[in-house]
PDB file of N, CA, C, O and CB in Angstrom:
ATOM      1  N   UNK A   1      30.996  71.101 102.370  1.00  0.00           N
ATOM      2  CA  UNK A   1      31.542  71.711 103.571  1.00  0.00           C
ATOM      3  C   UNK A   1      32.063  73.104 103.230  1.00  0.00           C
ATOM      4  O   UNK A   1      32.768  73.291 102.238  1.00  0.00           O
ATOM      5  CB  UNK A   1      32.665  70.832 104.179  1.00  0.00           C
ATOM      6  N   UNK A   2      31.768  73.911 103.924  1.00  0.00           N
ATOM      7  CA  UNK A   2      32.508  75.192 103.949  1.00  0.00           C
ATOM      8  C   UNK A   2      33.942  75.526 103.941  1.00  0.00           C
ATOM      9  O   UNK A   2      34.786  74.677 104.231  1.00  0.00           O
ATOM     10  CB  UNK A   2      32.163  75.715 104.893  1.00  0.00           C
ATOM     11  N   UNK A   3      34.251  76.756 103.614  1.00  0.00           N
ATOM     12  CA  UNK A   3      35.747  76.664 103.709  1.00  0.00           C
ATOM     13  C   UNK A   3      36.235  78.080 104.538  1.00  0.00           C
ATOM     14  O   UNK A   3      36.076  79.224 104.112  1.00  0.00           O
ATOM     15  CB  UNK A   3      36.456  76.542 102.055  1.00  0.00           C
ATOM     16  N   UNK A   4      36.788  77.748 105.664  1.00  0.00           N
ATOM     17  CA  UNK A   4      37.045  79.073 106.048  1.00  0.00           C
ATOM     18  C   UNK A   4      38.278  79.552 106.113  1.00  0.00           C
ATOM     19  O   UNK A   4      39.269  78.823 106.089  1.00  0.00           O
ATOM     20  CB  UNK A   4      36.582  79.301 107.110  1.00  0.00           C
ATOM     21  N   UNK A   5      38.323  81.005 106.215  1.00  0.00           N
ATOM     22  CA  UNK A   5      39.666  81.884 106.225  1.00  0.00           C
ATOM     23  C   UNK A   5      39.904  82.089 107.757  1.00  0.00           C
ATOM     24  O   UNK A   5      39.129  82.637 108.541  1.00  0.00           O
ATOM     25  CB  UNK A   5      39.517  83.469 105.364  1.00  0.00           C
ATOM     26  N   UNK A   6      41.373  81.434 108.085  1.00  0.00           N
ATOM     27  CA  UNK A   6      42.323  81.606 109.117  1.00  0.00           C
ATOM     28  C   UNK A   6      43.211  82.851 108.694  1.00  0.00           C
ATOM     29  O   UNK A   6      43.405  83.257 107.548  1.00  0.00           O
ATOM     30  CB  UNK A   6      43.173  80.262 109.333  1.00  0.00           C
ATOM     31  N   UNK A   7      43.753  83.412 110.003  1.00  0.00           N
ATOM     32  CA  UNK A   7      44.624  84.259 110.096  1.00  0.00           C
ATOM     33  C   UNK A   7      45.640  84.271 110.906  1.00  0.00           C
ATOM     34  O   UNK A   7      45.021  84.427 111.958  1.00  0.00           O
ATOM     35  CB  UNK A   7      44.170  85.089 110.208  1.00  0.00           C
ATOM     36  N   UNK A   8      46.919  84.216 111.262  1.00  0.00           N
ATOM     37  CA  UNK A   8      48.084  84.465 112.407  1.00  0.00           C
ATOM     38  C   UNK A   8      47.521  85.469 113.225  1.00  0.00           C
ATOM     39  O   UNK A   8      47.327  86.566 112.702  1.00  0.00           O
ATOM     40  CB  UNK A   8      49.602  84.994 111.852  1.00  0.00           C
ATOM     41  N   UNK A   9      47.167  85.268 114.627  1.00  0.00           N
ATOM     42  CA  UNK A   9      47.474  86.694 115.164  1.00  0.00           C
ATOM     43  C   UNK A   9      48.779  86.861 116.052  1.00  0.00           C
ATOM     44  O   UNK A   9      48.809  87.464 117.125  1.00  0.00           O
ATOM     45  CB  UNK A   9      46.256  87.166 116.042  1.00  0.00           C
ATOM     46  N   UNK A  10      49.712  86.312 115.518  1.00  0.00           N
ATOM     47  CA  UNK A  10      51.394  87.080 116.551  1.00  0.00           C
ATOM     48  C   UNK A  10      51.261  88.585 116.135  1.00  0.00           C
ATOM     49  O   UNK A  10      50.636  88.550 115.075  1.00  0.00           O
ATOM     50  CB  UNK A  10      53.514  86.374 115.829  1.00  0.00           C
ATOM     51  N   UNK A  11      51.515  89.772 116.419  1.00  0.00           N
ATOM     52  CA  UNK A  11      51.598  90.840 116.064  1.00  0.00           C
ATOM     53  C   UNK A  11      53.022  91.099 115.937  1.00  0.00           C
ATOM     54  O   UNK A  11      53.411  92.133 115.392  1.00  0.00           O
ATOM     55  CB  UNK A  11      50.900  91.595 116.805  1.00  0.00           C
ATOM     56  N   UNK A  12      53.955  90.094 116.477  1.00  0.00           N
ATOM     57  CA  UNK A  12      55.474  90.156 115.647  1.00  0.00           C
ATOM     58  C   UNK A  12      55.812  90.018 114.370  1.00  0.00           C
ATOM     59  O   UNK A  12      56.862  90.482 113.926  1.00  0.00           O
ATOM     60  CB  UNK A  12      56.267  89.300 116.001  1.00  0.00           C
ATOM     61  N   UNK A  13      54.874  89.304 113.593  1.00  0.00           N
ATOM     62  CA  UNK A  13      55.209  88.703 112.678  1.00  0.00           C
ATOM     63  C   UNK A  13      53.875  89.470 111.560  1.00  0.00           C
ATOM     64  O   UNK A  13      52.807  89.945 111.945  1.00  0.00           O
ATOM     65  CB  UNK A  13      55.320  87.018 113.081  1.00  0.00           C
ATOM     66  N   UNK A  14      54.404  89.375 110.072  1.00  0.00           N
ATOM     67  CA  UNK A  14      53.389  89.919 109.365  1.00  0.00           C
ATOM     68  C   UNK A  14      52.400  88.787 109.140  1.00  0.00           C
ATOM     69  O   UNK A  14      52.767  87.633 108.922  1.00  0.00           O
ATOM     70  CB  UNK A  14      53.884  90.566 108.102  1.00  0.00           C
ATOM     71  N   UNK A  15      50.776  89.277 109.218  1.00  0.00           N
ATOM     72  CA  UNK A  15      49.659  88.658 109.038  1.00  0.00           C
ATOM     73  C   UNK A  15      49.926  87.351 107.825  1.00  0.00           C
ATOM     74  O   UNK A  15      50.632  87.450 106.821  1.00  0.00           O
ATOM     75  CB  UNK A  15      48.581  89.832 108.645  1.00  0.00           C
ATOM     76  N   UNK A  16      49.205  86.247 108.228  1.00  0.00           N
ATOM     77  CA  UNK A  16      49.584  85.718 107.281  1.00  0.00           C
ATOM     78  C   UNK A  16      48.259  84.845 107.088  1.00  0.00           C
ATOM     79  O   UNK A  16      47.944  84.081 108.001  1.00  0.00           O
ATOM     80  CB  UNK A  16      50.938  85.116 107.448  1.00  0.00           C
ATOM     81  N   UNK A  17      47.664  84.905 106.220  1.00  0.00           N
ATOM     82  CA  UNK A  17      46.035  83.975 105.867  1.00  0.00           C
ATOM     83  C   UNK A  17      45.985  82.772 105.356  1.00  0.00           C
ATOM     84  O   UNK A  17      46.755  82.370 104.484  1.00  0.00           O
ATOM     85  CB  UNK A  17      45.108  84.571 104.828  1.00  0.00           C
ATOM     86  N   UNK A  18      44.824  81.938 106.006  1.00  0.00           N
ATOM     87  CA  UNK A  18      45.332  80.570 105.051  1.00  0.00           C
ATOM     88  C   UNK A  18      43.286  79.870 105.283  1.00  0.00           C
ATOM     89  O   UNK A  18      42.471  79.930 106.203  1.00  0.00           O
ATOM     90  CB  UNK A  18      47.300  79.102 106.220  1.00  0.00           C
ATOM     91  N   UNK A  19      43.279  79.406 104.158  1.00  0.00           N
ATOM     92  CA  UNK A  19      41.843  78.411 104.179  1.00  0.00           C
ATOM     93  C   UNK A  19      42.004  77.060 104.657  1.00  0.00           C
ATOM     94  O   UNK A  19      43.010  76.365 104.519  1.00  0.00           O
ATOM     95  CB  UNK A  19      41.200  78.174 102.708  1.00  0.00           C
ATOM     96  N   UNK A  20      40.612  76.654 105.400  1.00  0.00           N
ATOM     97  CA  UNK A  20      40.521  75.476 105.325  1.00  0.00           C
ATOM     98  C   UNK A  20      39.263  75.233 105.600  1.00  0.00           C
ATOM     99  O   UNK A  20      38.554  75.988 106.265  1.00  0.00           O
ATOM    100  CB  UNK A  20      41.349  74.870 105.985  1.00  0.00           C
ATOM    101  N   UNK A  21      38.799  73.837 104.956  1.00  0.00           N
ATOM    102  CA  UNK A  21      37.955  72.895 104.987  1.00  0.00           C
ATOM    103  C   UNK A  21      37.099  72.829 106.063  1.00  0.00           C
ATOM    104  O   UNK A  21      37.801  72.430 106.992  1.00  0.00           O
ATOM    105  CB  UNK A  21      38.527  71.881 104.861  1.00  0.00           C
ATOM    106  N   UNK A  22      35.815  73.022 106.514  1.00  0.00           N
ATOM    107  CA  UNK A  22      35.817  72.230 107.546  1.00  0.00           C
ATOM    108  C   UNK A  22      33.799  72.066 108.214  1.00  0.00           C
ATOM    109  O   UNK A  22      32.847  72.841 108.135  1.00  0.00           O
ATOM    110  CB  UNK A  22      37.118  73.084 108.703  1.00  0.00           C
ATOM    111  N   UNK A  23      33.893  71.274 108.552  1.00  0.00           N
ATOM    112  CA  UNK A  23      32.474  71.362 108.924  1.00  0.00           C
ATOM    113  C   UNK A  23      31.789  72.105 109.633  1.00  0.00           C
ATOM    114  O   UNK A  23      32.091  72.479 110.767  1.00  0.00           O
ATOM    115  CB  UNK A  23      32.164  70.571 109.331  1.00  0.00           C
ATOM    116  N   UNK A  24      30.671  72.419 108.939  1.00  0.00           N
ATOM    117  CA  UNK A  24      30.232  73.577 110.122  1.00  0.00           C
ATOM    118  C   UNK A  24      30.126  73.397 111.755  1.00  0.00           C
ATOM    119  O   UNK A  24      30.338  74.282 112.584  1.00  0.00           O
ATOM    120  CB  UNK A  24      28.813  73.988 109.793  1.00  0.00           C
ATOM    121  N   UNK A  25      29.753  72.060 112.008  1.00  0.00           N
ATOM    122  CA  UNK A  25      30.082  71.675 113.580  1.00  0.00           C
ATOM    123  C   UNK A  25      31.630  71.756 114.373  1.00  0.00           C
ATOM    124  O   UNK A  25      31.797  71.745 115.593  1.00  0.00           O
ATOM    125  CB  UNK A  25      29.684  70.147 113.683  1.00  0.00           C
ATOM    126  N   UNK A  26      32.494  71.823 113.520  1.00  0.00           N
ATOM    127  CA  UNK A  26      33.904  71.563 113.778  1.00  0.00           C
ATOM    128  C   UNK A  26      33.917  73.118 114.753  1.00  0.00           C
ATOM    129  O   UNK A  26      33.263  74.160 114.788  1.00  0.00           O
ATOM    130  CB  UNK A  26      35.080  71.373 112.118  1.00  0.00           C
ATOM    131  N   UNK A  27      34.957  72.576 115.388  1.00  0.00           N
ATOM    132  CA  UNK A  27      35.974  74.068 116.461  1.00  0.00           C
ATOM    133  C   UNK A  27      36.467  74.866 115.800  1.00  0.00           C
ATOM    134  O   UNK A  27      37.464  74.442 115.214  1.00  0.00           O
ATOM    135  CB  UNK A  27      37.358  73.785 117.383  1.00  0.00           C
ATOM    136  N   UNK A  28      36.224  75.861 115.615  1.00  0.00           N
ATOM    137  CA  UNK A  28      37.451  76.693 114.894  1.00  0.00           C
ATOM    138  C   UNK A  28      38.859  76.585 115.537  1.00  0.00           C
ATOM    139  O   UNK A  28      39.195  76.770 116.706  1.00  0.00           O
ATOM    140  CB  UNK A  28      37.120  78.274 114.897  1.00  0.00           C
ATOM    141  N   UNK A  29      39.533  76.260 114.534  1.00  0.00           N
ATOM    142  CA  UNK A  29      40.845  76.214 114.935  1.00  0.00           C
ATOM    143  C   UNK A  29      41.316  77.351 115.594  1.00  0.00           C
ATOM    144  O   UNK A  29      41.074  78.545 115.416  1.00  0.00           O
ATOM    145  CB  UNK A  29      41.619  75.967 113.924  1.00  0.00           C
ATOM    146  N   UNK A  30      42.349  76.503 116.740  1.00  0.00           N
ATOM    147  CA  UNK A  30      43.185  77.507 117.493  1.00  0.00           C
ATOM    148  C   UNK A  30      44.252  78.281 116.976  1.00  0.00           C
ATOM    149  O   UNK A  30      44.381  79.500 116.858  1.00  0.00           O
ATOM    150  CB  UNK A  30      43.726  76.939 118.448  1.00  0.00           C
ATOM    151  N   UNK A  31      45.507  76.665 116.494  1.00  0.00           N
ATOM    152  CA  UNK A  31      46.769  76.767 115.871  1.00  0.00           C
ATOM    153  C   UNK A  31      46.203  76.340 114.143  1.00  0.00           C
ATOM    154  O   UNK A  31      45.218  75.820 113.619  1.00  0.00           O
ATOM    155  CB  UNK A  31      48.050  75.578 116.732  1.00  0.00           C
ATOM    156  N   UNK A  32      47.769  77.048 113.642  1.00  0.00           N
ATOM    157  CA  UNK A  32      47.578  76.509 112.093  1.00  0.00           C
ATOM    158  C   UNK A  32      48.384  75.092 112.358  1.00  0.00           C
ATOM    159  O   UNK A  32      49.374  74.823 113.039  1.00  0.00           O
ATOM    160  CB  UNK A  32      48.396  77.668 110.659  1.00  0.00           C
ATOM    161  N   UNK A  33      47.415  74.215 111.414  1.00  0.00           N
ATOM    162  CA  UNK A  33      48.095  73.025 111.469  1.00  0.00           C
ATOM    163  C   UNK A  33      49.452  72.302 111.470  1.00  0.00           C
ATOM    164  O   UNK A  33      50.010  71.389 112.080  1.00  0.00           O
ATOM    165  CB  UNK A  33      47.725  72.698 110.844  1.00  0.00           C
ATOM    166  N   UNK A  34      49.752  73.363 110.260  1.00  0.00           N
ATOM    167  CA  UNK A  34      51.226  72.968 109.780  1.00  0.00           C
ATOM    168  C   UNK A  34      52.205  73.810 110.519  1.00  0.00           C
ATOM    169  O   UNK A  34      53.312  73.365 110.822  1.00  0.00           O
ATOM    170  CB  UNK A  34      51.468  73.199 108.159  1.00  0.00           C
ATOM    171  N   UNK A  35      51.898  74.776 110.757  1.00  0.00           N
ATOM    172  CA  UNK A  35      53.387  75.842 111.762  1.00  0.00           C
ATOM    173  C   UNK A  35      53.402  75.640 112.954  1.00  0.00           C
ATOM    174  O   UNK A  35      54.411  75.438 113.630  1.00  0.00           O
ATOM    175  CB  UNK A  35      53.366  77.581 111.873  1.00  0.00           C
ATOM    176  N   UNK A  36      51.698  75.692 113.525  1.00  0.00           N
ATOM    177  CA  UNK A  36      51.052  75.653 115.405  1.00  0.00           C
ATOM    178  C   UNK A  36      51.353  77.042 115.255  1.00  0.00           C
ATOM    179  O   UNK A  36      50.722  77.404 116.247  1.00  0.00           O
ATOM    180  CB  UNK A  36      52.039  74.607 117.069  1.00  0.00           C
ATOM    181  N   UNK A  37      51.735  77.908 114.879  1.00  0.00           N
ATOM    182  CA  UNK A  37      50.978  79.387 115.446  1.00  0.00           C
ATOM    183  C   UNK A  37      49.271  79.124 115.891  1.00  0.00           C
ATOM    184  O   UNK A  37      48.408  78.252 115.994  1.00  0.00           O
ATOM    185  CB  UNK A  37      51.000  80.736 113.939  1.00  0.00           C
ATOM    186  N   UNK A  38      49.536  80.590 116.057  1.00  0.00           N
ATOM    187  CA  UNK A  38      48.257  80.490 117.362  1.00  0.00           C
ATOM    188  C   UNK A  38      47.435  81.441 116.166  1.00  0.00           C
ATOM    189  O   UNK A  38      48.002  82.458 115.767  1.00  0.00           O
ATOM    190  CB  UNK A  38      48.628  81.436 119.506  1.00  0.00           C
ATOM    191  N   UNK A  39      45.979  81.042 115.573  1.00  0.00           N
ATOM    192  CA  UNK A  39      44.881  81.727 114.354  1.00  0.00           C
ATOM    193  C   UNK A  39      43.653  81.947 115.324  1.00  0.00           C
ATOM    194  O   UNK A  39      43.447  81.570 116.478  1.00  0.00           O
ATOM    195  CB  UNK A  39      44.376  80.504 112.788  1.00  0.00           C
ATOM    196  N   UNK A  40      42.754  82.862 114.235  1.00  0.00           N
ATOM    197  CA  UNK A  40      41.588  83.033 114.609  1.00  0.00           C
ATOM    198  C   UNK A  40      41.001  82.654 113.263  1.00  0.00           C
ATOM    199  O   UNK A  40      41.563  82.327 112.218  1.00  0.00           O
ATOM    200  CB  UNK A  40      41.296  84.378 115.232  1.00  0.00           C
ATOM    201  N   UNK A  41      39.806  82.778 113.551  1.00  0.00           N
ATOM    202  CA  UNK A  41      38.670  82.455 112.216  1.00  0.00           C
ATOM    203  C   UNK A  41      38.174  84.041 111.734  1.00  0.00           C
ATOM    204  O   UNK A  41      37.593  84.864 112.442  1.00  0.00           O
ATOM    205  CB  UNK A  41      36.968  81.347 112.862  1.00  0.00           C
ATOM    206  N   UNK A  42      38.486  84.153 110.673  1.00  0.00           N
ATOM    207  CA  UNK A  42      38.290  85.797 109.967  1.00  0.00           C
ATOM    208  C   UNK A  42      36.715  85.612 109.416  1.00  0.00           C
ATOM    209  O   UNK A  42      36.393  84.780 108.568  1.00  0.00           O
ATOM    210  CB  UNK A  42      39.635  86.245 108.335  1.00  0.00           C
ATOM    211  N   UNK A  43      35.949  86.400 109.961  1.00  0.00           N
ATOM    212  CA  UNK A  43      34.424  86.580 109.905  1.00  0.00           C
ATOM    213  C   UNK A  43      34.293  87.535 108.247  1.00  0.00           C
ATOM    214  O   UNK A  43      34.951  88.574 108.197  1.00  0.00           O
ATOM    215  CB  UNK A  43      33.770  87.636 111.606  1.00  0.00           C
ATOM    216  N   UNK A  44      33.749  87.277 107.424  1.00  0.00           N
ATOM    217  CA  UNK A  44      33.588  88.092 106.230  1.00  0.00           C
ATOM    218  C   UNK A  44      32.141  87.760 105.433  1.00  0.00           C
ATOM    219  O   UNK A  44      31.507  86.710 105.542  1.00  0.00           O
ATOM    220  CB  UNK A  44      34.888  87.803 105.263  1.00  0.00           C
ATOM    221  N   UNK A  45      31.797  88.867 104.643  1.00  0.00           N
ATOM    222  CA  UNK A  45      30.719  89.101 104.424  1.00  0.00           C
ATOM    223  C   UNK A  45      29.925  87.940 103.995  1.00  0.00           C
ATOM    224  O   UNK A  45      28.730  87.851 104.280  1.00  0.00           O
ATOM    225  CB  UNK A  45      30.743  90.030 103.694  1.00  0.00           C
ATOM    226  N   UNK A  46      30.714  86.823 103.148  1.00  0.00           N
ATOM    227  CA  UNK A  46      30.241  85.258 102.477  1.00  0.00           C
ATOM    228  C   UNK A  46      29.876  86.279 101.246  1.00  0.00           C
ATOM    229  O   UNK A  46      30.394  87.365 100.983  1.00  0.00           O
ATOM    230  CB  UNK A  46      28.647  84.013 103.374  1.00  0.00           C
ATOM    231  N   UNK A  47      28.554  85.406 100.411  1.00  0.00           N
ATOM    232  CA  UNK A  47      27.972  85.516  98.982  1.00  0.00           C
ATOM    233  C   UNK A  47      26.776  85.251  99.361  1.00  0.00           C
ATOM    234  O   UNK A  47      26.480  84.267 100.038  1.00  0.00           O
ATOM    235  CB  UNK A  47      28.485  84.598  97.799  1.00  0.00           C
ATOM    236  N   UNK A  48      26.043  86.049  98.983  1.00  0.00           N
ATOM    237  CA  UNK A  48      24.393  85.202  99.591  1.00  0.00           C
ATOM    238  C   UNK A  48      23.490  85.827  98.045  1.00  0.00           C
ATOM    239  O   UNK A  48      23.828  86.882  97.509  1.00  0.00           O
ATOM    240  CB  UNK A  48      23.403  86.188 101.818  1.00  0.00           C
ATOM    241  N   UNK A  49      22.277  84.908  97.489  1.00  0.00           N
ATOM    242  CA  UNK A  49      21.371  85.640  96.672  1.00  0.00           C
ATOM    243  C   UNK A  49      20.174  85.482  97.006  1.00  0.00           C
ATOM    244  O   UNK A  49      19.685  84.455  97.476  1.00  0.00           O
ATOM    245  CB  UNK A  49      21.437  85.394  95.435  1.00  0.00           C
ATOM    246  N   UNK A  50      19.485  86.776  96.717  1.00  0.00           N
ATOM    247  CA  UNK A  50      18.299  87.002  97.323  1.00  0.00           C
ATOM    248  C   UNK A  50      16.972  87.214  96.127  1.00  0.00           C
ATOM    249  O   UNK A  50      16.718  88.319  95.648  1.00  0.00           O
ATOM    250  CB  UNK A  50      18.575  88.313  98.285  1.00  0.00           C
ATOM    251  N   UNK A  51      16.007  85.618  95.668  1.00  0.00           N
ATOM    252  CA  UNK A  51      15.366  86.106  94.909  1.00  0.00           C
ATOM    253  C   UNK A  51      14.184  86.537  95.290  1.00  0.00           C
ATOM    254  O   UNK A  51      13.504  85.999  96.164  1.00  0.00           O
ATOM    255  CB  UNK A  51      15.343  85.485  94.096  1.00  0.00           C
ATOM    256  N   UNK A  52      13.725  88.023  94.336  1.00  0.00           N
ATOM    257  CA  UNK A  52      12.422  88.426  94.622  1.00  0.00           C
ATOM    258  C   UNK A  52      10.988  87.782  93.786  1.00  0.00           C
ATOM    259  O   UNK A  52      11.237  87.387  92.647  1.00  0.00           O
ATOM    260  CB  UNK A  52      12.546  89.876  94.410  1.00  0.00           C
ATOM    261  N   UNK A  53       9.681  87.657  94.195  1.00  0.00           N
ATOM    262  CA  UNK A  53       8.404  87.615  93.326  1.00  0.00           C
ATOM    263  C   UNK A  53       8.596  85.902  93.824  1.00  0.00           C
ATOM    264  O   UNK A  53       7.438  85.643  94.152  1.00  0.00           O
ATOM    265  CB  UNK A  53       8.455  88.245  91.284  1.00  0.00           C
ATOM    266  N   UNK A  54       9.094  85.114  93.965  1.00  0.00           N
ATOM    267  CA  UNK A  54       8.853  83.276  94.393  1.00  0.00           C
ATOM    268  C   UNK A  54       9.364  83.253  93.280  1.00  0.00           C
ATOM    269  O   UNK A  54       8.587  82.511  92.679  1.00  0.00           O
ATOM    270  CB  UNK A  54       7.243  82.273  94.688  1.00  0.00           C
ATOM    271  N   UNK A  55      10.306  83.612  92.411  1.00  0.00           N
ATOM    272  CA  UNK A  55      11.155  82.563  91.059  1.00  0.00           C
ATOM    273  C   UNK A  55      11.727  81.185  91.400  1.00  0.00           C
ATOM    274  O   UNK A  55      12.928  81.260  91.660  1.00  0.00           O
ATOM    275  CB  UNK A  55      12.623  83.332  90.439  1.00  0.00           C
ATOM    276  N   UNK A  56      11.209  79.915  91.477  1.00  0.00           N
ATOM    277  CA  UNK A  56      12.661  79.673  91.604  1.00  0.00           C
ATOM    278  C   UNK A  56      14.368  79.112  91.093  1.00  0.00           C
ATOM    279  O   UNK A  56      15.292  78.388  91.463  1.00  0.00           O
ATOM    280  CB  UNK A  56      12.448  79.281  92.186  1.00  0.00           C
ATOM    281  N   UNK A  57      13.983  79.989  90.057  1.00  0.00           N
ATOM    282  CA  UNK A  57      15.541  80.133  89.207  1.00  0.00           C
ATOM    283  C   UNK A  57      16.277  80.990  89.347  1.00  0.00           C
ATOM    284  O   UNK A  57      15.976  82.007  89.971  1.00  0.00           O
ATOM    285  CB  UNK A  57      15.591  80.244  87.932  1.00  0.00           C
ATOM    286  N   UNK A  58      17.418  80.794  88.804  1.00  0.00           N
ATOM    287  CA  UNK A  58      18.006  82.115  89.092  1.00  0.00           C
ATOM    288  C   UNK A  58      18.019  82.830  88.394  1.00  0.00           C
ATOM    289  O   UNK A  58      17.828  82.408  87.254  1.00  0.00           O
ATOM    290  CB  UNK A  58      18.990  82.237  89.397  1.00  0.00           C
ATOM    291  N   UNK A  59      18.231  84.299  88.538  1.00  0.00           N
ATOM    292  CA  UNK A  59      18.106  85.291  88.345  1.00  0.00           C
ATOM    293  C   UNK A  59      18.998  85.464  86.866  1.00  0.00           C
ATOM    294  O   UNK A  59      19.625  84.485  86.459  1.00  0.00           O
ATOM    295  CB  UNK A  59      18.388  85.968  89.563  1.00  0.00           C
ATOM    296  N   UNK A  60      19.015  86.545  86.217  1.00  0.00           N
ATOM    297  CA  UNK A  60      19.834  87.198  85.260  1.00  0.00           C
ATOM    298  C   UNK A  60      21.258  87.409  85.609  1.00  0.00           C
ATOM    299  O   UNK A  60      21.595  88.307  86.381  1.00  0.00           O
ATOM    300  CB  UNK A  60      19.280  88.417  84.969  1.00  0.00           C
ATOM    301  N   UNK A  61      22.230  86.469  84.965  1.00  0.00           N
ATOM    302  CA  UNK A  61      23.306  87.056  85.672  1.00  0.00           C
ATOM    303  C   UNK A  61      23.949  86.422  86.681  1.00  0.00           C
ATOM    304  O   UNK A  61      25.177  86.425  86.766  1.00  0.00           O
ATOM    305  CB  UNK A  61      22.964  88.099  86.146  1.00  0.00           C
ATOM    306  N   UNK A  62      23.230  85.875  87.459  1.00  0.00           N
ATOM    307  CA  UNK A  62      23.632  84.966  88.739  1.00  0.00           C
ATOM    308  C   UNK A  62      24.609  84.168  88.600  1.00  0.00           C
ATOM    309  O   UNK A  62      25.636  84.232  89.276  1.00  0.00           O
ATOM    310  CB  UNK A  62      22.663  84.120  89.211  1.00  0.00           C
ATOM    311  N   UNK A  63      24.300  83.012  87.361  1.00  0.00           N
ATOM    312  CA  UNK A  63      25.419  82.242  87.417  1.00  0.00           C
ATOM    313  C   UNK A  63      26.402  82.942  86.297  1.00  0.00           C
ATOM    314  O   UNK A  63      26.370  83.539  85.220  1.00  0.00           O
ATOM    315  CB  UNK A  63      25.042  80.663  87.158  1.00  0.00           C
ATOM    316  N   UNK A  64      27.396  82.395  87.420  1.00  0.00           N
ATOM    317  CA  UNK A  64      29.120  82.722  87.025  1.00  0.00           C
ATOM    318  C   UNK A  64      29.313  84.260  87.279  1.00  0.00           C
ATOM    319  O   UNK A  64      30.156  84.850  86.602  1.00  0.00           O
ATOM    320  CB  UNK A  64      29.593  82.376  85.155  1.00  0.00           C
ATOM    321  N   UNK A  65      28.741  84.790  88.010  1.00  0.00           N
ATOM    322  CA  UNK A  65      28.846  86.142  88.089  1.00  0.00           C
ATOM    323  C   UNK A  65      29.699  86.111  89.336  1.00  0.00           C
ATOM    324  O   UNK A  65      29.554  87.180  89.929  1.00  0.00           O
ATOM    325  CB  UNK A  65      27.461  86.965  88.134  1.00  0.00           C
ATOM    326  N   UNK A  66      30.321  85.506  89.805  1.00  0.00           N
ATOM    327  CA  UNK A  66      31.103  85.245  91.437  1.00  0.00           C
ATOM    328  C   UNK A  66      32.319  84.238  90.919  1.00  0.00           C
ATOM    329  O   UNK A  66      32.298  83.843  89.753  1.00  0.00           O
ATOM    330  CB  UNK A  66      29.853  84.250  92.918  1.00  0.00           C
ATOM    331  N   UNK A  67      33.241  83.888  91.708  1.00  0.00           N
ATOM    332  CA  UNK A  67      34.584  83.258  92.199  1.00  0.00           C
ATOM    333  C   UNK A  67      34.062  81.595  91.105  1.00  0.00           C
ATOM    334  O   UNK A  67      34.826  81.181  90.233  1.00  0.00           O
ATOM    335  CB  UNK A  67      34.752  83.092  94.563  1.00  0.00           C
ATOM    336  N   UNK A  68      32.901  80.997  91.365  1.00  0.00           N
ATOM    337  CA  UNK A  68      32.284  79.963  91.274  1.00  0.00           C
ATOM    338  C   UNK A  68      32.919  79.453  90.016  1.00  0.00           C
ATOM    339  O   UNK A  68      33.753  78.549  89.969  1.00  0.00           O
ATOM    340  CB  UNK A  68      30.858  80.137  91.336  1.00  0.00           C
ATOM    341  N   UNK A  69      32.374  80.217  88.865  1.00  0.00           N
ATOM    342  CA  UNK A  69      32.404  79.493  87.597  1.00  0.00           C
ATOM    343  C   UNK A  69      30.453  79.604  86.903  1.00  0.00           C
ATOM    344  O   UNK A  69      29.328  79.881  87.321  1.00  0.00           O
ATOM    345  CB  UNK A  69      33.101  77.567  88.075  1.00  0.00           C
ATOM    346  N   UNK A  70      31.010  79.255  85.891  1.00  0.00           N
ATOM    347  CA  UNK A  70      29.718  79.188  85.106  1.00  0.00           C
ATOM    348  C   UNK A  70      29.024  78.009  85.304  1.00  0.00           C
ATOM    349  O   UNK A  70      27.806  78.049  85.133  1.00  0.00           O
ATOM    350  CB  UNK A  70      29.906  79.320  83.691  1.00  0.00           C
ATOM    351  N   UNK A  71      29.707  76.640  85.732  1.00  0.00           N
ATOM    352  CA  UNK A  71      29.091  75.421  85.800  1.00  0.00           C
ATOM    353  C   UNK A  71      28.540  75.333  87.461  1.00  0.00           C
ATOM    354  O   UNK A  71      27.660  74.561  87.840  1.00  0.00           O
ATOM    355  CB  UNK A  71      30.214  74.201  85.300  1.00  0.00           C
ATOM    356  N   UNK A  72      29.068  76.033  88.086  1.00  0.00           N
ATOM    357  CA  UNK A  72      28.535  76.147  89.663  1.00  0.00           C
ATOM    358  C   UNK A  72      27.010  75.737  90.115  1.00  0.00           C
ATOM    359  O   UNK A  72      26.669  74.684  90.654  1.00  0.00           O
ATOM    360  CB  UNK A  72      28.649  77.695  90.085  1.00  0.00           C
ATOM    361  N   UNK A  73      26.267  76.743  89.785  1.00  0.00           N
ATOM    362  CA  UNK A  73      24.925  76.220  90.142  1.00  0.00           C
ATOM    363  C   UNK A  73      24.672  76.883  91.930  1.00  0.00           C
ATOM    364  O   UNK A  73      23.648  76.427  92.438  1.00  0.00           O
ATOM    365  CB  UNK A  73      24.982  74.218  89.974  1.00  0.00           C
ATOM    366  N   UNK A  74      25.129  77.434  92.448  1.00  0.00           N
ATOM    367  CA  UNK A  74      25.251  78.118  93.502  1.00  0.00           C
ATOM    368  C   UNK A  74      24.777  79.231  93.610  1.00  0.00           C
ATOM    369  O   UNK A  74      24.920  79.864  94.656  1.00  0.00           O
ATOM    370  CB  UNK A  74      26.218  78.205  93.774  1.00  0.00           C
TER     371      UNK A  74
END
């Protein structure tokens, strides 16, 4: 399952970000769970790899070159 980045939008209060879990079919949450402020779902670029020639391994570099880890496989 994916994990996405929430955000506060009160504009009283300073921004405040938080992840969660969730299936790609799921609603994006309205409120944060634990406070009930009122969030949006923060849209960002993701990680994507793009191989060229039909390899299908990965590339030089690929793994562990991201957040992942070396054992990832992603």
């Amino acid at each position: 399952m994916p994990i996405y980045v929430y955000e506060t939008i009160d504009t009283s209060k300073p921004i405040r970000r938080f992840e969660m879990k969730q299936s790609m079919n799921d609603e994006p949450l309205r409120v944060d769970p634990e406070t009930g402020e009122a969030v949006r779902r923060v849209i960002s670029g993701g990680y994507g790899v793009h191989v060229a020639g039909g390899s299908t391994g990965p590339s030089v570099g690929s793994v562990g070159s991201h957040g992942c880890g070396p054992s990832c496989g992603c």
